[in-house]
The first five atom37 places (N, CA, C, CB, O) and aatype in JSON, in Angstrom:
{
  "aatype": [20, 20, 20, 20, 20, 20, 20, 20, 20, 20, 20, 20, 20, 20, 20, 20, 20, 20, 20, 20, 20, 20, 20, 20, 20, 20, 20, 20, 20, 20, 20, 20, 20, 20, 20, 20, 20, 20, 20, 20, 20, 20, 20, 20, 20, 20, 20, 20, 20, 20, 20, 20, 20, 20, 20, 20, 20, 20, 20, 20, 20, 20, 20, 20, 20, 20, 20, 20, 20, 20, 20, 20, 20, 20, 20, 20, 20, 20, 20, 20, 20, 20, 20, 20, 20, 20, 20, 20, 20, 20, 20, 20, 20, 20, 20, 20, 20, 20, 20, 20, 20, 20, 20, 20, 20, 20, 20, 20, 20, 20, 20, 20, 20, 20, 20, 20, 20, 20, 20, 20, 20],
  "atom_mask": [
    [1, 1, 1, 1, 1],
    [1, 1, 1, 1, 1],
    [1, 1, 1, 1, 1],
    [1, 1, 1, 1, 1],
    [1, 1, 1, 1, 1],
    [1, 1, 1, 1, 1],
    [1, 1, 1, 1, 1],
    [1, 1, 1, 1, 1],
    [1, 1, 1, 1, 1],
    [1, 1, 1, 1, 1],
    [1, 1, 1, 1, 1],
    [1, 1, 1, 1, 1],
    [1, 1, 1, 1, 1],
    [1, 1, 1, 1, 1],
    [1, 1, 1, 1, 1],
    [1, 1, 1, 1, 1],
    [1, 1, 1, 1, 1],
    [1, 1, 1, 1, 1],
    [1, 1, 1, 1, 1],
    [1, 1, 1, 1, 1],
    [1, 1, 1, 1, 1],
    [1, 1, 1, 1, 1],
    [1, 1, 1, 1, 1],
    [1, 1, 1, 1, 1],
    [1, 1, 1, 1, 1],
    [1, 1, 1, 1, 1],
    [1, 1, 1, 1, 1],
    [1, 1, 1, 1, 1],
    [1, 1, 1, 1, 1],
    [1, 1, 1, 1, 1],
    [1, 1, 1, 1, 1],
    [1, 1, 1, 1, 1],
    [1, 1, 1, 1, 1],
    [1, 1, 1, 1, 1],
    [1, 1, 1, 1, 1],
    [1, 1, 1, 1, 1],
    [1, 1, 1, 1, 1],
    [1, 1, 1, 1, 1],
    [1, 1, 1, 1, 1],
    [1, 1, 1, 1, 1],
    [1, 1, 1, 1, 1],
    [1, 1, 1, 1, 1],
    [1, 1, 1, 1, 1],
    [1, 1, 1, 1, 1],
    [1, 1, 1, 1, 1],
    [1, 1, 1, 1, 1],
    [1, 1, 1, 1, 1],
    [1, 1, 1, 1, 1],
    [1, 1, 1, 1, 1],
    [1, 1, 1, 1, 1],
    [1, 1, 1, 1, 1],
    [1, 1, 1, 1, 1],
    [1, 1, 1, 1, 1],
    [1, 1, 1, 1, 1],
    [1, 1, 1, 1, 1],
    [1, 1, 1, 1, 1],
    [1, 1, 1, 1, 1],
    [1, 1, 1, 1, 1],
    [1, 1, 1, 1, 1],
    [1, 1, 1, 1, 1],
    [1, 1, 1, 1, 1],
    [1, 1, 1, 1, 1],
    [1, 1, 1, 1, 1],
    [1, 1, 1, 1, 1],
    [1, 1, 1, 1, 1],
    [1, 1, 1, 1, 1],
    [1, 1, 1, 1, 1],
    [1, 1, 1, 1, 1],
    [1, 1, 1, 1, 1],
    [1, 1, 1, 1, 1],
    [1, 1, 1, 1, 1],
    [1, 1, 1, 1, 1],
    [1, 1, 1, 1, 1],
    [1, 1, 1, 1, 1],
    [1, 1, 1, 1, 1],
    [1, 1, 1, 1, 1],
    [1, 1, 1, 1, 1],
    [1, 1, 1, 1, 1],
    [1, 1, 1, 1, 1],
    [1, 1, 1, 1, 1],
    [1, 1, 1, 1, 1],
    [1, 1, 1, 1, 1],
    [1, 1, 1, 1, 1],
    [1, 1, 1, 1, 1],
    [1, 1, 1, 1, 1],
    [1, 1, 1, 1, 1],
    [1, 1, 1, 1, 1],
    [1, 1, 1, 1, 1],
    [1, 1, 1, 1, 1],
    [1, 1, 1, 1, 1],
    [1, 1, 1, 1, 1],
    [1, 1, 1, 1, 1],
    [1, 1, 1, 1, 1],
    [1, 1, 1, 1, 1],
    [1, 1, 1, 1, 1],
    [1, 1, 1, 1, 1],
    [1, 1, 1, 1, 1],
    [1, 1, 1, 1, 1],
    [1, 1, 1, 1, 1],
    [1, 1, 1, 1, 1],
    [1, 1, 1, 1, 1],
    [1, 1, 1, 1, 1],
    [1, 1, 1, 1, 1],
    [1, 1, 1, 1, 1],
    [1, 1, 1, 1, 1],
    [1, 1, 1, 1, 1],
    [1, 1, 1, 1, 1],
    [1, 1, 1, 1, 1],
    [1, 1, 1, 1, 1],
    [1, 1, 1, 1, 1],
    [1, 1, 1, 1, 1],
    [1, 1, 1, 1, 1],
    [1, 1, 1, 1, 1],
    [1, 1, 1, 1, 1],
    [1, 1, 1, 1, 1],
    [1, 1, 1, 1, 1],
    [1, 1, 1, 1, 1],
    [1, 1, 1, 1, 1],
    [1, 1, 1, 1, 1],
    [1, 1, 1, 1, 1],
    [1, 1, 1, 1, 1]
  ],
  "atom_positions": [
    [[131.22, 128.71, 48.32], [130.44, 127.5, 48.47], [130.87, 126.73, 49.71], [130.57, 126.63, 47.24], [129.91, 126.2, 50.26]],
    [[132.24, 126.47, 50.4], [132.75, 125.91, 51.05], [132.49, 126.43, 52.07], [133.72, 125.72, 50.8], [132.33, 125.71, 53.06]],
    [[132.36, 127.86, 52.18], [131.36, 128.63, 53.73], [130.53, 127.98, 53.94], [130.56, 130.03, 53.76], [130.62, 127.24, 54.92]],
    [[129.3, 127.96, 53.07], [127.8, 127.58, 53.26], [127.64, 126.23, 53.54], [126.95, 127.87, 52.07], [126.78, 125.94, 54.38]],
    [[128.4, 125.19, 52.93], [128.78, 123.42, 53.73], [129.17, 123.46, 54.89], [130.01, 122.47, 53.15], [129.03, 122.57, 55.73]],
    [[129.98, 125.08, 55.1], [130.81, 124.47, 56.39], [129.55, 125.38, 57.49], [133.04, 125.11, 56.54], [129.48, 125.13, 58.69]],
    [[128.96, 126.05, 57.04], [127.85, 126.17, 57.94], [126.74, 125.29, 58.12], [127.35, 127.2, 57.71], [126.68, 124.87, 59.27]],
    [[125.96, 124.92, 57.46], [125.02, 123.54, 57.47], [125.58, 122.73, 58.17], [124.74, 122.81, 56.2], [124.95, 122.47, 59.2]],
    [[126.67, 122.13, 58.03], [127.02, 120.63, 58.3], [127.34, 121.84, 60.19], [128.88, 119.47, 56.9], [127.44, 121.05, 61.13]],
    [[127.47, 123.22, 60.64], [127.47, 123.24, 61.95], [126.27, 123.08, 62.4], [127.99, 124.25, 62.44], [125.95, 122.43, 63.39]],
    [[125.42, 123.79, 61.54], [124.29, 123.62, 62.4], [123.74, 122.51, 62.72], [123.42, 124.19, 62.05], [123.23, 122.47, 63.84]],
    [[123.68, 121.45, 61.96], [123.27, 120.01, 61.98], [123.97, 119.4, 63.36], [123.8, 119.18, 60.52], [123.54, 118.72, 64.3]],
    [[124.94, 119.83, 63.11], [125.73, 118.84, 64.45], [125.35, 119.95, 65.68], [127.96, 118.54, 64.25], [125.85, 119.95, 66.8]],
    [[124.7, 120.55, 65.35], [124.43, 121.72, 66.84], [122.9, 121.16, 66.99], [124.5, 124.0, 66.47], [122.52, 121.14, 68.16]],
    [[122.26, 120.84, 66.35], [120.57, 120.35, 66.42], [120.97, 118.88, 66.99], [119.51, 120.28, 64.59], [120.32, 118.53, 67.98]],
    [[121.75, 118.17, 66.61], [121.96, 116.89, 67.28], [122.58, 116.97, 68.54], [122.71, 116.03, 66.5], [121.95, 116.57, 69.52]],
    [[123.79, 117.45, 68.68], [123.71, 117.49, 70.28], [122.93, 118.56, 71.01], [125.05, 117.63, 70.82], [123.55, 119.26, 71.81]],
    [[122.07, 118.69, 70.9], [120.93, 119.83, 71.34], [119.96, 118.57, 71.99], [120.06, 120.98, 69.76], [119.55, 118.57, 73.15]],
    [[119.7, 117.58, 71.04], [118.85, 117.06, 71.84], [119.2, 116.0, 72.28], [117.82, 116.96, 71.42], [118.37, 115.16, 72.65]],
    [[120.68, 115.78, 72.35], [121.13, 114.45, 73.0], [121.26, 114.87, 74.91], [122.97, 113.93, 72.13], [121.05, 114.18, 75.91]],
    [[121.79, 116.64, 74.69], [121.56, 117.43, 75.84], [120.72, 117.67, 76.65], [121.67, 118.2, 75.7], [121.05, 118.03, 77.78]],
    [[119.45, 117.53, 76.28], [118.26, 118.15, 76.46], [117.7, 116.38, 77.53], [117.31, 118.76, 74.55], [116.67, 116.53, 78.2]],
    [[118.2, 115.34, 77.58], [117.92, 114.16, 77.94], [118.81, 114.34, 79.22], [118.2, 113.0, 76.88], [119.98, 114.7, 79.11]],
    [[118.18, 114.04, 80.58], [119.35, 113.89, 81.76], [119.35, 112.55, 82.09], [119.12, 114.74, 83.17], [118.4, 111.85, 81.72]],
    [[120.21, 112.12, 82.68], [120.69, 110.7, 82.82], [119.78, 110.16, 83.74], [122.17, 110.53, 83.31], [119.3, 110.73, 84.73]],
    [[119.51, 108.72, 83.22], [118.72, 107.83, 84.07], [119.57, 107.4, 85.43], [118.31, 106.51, 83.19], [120.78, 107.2, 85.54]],
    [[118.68, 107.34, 86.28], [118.77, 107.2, 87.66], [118.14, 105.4, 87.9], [117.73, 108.61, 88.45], [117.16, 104.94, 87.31]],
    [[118.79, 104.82, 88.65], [118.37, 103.26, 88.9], [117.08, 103.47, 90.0], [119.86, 102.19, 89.68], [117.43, 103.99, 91.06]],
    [[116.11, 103.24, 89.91], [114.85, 103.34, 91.03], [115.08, 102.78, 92.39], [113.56, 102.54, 90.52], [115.4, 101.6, 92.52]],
    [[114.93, 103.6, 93.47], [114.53, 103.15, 94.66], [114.64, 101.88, 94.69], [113.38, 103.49, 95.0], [115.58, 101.24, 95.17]],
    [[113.44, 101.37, 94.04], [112.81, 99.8, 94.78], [113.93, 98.79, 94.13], [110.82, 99.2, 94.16], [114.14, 97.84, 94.88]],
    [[114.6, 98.76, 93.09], [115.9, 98.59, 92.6], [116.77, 98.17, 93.55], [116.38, 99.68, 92.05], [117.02, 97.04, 93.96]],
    [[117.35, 99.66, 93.95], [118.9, 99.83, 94.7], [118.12, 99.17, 95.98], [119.79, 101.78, 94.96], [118.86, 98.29, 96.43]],
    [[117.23, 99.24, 96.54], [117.0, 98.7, 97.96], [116.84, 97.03, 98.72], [115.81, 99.33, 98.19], [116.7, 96.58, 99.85]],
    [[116.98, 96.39, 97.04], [116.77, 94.75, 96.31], [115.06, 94.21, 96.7], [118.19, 93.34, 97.25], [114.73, 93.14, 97.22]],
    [[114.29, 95.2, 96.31], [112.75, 94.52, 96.32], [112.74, 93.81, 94.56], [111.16, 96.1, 96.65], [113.64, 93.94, 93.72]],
    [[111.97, 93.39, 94.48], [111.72, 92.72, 93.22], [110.76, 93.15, 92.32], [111.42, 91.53, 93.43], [110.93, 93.07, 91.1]],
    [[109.79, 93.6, 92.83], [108.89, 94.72, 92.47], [108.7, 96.18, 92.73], [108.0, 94.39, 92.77], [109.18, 96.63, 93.78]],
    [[108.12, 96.94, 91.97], [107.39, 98.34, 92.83], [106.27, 98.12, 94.26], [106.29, 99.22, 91.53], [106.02, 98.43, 95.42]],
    [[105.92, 97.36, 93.12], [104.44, 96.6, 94.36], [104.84, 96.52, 95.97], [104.04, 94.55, 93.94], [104.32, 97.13, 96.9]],
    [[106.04, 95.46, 96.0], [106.61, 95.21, 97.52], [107.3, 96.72, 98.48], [108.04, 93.96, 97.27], [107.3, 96.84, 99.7]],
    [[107.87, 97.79, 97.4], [108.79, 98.38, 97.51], [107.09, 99.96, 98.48], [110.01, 98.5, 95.61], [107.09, 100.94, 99.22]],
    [[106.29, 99.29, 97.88], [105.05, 100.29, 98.37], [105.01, 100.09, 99.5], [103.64, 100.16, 97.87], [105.07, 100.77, 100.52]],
    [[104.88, 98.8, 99.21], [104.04, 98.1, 100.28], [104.84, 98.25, 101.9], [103.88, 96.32, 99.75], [104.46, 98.65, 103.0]],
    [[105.92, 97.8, 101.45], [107.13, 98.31, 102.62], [107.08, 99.51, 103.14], [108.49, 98.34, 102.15], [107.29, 99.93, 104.27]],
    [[106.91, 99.8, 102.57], [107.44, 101.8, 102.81], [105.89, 102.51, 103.47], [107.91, 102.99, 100.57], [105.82, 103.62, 103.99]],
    [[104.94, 101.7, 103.33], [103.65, 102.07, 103.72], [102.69, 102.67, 102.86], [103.77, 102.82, 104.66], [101.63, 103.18, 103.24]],
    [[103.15, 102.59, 101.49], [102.08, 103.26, 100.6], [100.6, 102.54, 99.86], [102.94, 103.73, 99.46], [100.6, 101.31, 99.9]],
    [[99.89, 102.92, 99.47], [98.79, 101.9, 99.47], [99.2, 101.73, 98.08], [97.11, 102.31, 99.87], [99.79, 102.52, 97.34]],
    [[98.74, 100.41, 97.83], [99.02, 99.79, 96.2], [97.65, 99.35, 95.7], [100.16, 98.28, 96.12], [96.91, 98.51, 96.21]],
    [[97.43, 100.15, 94.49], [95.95, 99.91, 94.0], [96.37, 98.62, 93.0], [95.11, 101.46, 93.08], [97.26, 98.45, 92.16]],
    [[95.31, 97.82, 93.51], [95.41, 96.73, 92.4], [94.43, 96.54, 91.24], [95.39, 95.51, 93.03], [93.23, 96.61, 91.49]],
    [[94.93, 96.26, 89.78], [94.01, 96.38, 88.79], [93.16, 95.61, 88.65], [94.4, 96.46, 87.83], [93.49, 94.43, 88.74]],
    [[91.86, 95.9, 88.4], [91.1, 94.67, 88.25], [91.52, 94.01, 86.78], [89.45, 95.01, 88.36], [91.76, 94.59, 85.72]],
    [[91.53, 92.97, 87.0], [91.57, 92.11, 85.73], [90.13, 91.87, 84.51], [91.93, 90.68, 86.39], [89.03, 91.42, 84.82]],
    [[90.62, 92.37, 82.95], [89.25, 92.1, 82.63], [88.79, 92.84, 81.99], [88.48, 91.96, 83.45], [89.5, 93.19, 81.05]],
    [[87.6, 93.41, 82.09], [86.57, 94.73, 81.34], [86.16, 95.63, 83.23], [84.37, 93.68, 80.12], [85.63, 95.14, 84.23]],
    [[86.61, 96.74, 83.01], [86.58, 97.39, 83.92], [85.09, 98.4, 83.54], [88.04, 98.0, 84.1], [84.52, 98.54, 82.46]],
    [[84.8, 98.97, 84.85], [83.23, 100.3, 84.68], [83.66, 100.87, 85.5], [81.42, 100.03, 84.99], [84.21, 100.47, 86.52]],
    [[83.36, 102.34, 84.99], [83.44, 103.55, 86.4], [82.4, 104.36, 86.62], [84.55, 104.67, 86.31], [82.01, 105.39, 86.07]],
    [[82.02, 103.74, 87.5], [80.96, 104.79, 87.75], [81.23, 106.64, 88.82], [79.83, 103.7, 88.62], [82.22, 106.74, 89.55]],
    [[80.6, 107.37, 88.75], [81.06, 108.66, 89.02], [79.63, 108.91, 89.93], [81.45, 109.72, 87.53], [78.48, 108.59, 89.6]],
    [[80.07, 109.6, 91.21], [78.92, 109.37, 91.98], [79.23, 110.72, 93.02], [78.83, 107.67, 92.72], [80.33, 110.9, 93.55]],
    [[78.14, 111.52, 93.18], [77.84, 112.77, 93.99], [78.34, 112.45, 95.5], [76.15, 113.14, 93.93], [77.93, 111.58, 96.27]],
    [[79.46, 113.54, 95.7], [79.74, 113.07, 96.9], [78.68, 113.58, 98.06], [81.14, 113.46, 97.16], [78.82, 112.98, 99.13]],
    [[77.81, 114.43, 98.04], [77.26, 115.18, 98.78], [75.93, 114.38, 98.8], [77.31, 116.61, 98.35], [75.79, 113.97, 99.95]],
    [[74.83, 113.96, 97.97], [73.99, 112.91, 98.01], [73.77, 111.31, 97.15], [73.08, 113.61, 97.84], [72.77, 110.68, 96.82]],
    [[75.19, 111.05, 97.02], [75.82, 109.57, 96.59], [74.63, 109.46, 95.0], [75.47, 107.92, 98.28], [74.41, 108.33, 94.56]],
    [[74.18, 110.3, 94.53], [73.23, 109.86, 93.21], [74.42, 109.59, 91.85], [71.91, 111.43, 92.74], [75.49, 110.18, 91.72]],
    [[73.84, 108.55, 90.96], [74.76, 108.58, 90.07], [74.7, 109.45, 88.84], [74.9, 107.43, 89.76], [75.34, 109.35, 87.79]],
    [[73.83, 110.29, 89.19], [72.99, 111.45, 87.95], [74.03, 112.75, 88.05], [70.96, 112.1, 88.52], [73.71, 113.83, 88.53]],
    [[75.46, 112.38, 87.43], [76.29, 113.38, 87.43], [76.82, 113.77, 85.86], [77.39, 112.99, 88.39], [77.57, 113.0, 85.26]],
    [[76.47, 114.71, 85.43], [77.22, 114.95, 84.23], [78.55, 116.39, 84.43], [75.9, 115.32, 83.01], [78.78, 117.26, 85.26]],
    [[79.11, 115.97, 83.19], [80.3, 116.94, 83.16], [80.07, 118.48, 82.74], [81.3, 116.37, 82.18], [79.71, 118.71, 81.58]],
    [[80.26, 119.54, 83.63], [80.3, 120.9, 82.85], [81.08, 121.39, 81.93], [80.41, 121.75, 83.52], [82.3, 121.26, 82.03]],
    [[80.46, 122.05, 80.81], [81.23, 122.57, 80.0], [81.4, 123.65, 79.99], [81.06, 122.35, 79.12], [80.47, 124.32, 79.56]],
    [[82.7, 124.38, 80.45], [82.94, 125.85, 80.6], [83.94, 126.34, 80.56], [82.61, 126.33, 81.49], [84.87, 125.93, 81.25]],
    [[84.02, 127.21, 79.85], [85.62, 127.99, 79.27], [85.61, 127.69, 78.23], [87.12, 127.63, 79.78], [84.64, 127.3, 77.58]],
    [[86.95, 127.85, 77.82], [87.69, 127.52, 76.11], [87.58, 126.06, 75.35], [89.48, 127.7, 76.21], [88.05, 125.04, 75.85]],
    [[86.98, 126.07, 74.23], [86.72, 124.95, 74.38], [88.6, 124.16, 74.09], [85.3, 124.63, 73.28], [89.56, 124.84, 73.73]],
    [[88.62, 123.03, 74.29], [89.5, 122.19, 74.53], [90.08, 122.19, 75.58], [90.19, 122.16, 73.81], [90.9, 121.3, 75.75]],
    [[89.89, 123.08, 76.54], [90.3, 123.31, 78.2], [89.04, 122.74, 79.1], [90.55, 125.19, 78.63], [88.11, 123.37, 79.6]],
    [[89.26, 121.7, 79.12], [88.76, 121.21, 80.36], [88.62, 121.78, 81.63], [89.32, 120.34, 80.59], [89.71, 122.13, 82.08]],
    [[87.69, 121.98, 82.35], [88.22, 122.62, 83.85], [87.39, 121.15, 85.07], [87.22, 124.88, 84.2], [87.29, 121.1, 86.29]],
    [[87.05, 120.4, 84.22], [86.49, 118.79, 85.13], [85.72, 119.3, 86.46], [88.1, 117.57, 85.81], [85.86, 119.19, 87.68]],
    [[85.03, 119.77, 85.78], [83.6, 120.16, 86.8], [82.46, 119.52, 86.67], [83.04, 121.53, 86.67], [81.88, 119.39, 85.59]],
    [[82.1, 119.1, 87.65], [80.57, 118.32, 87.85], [79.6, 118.57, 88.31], [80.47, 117.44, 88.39], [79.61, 119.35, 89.26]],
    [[78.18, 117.97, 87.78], [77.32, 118.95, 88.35], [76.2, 118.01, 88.64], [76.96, 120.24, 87.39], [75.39, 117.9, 87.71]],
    [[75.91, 117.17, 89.91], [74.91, 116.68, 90.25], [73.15, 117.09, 89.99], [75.29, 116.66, 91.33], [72.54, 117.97, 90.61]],
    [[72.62, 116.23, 88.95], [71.36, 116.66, 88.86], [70.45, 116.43, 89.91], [70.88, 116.2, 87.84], [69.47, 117.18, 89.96]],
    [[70.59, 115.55, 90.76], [69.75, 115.36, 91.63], [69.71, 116.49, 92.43], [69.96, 114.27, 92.25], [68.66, 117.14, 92.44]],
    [[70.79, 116.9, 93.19], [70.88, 117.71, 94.92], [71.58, 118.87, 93.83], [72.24, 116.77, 96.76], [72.29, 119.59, 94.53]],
    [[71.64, 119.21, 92.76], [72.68, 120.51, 92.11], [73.84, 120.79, 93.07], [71.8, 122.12, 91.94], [74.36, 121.88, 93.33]],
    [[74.12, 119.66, 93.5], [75.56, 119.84, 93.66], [76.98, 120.17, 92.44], [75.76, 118.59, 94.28], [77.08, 119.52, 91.4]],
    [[77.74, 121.01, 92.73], [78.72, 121.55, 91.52], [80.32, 120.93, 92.15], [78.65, 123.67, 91.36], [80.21, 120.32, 93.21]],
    [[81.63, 121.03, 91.64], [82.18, 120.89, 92.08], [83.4, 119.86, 91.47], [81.51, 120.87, 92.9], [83.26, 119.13, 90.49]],
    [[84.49, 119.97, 92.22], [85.84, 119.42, 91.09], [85.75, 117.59, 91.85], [88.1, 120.63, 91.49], [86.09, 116.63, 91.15]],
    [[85.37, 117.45, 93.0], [86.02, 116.64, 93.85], [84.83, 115.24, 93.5], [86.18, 117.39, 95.61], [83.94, 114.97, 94.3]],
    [[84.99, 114.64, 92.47], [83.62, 113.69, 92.09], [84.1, 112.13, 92.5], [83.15, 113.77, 90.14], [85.23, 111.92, 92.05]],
    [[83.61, 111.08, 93.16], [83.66, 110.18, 93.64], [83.87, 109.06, 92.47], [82.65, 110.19, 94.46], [82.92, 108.87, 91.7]],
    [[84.72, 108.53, 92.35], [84.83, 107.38, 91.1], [85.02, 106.24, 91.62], [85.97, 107.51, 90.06], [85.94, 106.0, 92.41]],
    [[84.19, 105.44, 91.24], [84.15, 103.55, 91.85], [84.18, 102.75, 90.72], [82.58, 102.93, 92.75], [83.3, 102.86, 89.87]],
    [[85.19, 101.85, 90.6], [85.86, 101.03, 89.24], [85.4, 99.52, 89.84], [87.96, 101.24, 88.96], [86.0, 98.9, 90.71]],
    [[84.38, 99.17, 89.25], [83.18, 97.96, 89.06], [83.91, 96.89, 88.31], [81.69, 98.46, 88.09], [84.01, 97.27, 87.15]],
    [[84.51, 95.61, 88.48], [84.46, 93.93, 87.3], [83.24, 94.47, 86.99], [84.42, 91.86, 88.02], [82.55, 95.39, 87.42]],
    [[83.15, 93.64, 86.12], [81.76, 93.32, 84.77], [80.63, 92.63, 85.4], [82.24, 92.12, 83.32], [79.43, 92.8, 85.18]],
    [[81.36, 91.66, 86.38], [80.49, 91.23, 87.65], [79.5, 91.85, 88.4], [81.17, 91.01, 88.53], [78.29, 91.62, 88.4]],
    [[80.3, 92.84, 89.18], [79.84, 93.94, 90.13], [79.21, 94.92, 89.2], [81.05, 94.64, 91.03], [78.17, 95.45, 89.6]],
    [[79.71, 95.29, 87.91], [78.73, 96.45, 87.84], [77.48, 95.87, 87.08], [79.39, 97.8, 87.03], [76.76, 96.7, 86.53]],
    [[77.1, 94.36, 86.96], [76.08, 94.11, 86.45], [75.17, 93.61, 87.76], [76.33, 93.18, 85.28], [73.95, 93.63, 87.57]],
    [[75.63, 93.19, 89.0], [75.17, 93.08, 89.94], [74.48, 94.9, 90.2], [76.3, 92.34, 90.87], [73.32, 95.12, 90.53]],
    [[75.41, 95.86, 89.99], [74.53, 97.25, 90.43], [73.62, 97.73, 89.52], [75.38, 98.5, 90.68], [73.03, 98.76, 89.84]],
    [[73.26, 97.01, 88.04], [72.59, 97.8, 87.19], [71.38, 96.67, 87.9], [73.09, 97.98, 85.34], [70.31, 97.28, 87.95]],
    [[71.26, 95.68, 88.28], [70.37, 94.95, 88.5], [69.7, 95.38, 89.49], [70.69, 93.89, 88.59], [68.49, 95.17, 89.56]],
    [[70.46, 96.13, 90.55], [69.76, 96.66, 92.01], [69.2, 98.25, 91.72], [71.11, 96.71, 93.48], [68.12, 98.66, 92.15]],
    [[69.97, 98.92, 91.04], [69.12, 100.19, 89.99], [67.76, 99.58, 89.32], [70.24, 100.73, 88.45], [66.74, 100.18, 89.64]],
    [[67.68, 98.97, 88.84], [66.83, 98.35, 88.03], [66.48, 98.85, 86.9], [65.9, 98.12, 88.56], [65.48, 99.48, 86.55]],
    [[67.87, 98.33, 86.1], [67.93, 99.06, 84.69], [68.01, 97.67, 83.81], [69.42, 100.26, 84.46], [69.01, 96.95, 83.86]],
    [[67.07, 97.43, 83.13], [66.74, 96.28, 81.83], [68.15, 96.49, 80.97], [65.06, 96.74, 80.66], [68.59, 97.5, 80.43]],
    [[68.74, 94.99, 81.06], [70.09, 95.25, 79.75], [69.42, 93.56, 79.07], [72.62, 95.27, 80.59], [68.99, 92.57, 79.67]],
    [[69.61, 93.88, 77.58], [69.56, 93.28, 76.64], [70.38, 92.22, 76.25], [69.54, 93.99, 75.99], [70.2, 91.66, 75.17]]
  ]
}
């Protein structure tokens, strides 16, 4: 009996440091060690572009890069639950991975349903 405790109680302590192992040590960030105060500044410095969020209720619209129409739906092909994010312009049958996305305020994208001229309720 005293085998079989003294095996359990190894394996247990072998599953716990297994995954205390499996974790590598945190590193202090760049923008940190360099004394910026943010990521934001630490971009901005360094020359990277910093997307800023719109505040709010956000829209995305998805738009044909080849004849700018917004009549794009998603293909479905392969396995299902494998995505392969293919698009397929109904207007110009344009196909293709590389689809144009423009993130609208609630503002702006009711200003573009108005110039479409689509009736909202």
């Amino acid at each position: 009996m005293f085998q079989q405790e003294k095996h359990s109680y190894q394996k247990m302590r072998m599953r716990q440091t297994s995954t205390y192992n499996t974790m590598g040590k945190l590193s202090t960030p760049n923008w940190i060690k360099e004394g910026y105060n943010n990521p934001e500044e630490y971009a901005k410095a360094h020359g990277k572009s910093v997307k800023k969020k719109e505040t709010g209720k956000t829209f995305k619209i998805r738009k044909c890069p080849k004849c700018g129409s917004d009549k794009v739906n998603v293909m479905l092909t392969g396995e299902e639950g494998r995505g392969t994010s293919e698009w397929e312009c109904k207007k110009c049958k344009w196909h293709g991975k590389d689809i144009e996305e423009q993130e609208l305020s609630e503002e702006q994208f009711m200003k573009y349903l108005d110039e479409k001229g689509v009736e909202v309720a």
